[in-house]
C-alpha positions, 0 to 999 in steps of 0.5 A, a space after each residue: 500500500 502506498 500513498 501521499 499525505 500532504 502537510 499544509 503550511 504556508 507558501 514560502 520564498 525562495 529556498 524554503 519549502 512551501 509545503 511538506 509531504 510524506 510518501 509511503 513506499 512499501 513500510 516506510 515513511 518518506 519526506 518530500 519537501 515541495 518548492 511552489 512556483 508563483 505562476 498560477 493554473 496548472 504547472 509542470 514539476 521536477 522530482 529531485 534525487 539527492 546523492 547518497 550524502 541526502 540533501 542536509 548536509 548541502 542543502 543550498 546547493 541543491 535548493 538553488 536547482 529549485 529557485 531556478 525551475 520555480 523561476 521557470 514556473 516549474 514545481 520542484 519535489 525534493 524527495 528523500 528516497 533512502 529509509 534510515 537502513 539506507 542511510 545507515 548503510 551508506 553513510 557507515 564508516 565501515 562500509 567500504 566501497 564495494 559493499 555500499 555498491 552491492 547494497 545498492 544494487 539491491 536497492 534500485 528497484 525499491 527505489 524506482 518504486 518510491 519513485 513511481 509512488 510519488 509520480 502517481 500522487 503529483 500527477 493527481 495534484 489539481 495543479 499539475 500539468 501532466 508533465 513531470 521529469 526527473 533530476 538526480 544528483 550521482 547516486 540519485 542519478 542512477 535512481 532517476 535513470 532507473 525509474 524513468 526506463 520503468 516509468 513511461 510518465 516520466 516526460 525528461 530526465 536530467 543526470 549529474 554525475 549518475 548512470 544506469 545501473 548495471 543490472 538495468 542497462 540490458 531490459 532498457 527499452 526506452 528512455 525519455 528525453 535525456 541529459 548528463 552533466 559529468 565532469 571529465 575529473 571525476 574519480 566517485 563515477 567516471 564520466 564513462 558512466 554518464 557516456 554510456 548513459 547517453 550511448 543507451 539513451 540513443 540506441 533507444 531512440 531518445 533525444 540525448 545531449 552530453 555535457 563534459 566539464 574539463 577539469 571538474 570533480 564530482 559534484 563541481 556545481 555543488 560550489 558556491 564560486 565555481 563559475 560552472 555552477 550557474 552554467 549547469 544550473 542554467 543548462 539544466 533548468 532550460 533543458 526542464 523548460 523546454 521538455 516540459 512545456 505542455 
């Protein structure tokens, strides 16, 4: 059983949520914070995946993504998919790399789920347009990635420093319109992982567009001087501009 409570309260300014909600997936009690465009009638939304860090620690990293697509008059919905056993074991110090990314493996589909769930009620929403995209940030890349291949609702996915995970590549059948932001100095999730997303999206006839940033490490838009940070915020939010119109 699965569904959405909306917890009213008032609408906020820029970088502060206007409204809470909570998905349930399955047992577990998820937090979605949503960000209210000011245009009024129905409107498009962006569901936001954090990384694997959540989206607490940098915070206004990832609300300046939700200023800039309600300045667009897009709805964005920041949803925690990762249950406190997630986190728990991504987040431990004894976990090494290889056995976070055996633990996510076994997590994708559950994930693509909380996903699914979250679409279903915002597609319901007497404000929404019908058109909703996804936008991960690395880990949360990967989900998006997975959840638009299954979902055939989902209008456009954007990725920045994700993939597809391994176990998806060979069921993929189609893809929405589609981009990926990488930079080429990556050493979390090498930029081949971000090219092979977009080779995938091409061989199954999706609407593609790559962008390398030279020098740049994981997470480069995530800084508050790097010029490059606007330049990816504002790729981004006019790639959701577009892919979303009605």
């Amino acid at each position: 059983m699965a569904g959405l409570t909306a917890l009213l309260s008032p609408v906020a300014a820029h970088g502060t949520p206007g409204e809470q909600l909570n998905v349930t997936s399955g047992h577990d009690s998820l937090s979605v914070s949503r960000y209210a465009a000011t245009a009024a009638g129905k409107r498009p939304a962006v569901i936001v995946l954090h990384g694997s860090r959540g989206i607490e620690l940098r915070a206004r990293a990832y609300e300046r993504y939700a200023d800039a697509l309600t300045a667009r008059g897009i709805d964005a919905y920041f949803l925690r998919y990762m249950t406190l056993a997630d986190t728990a074991a991504l987040t431990s110090t004894s976990a090494t790399h290889e056995r976070r990314e055996a633990y996510e493996t076994t997590r994708f589909d559950g994930w693509a789920d909380t996903v699914s769930v979250t679409l279903t009620t915002l597609l319901d929403r007497p404000d929404s347009s019908g058109r909703i995209g996804l936008l991960g940030f690395s880990l949360g890349g990967y989900v998006a990635a997975d959840a638009a291949a299954r979902d055939t609702r989902i209008a456009a996915l954007a990725v920045l420093y994700g993939g597809m995970p391994e176990a998806m590549t060979a069921k993929v059948k189609r893809l929405p319109p589609l981009i990926v932001l990488h930079g080429e100095a990556d050493r979390n999730v090498p930029i081949r992982e971000g090219r092979q997303l977009v080779a995938l999206g091409k061989s199954v006839g999706a609407e593609t567009e790559f962008v390398p940033y030279p020098g740049k490490a994981h997470g480069f838009d995530f800084s508050d001087t790097d010029p490059m940070t606007p330049d990816a915020i504002d790729r981004i939010t006019k790639f959701f501009q577009t892919r979303l119109a009605a």
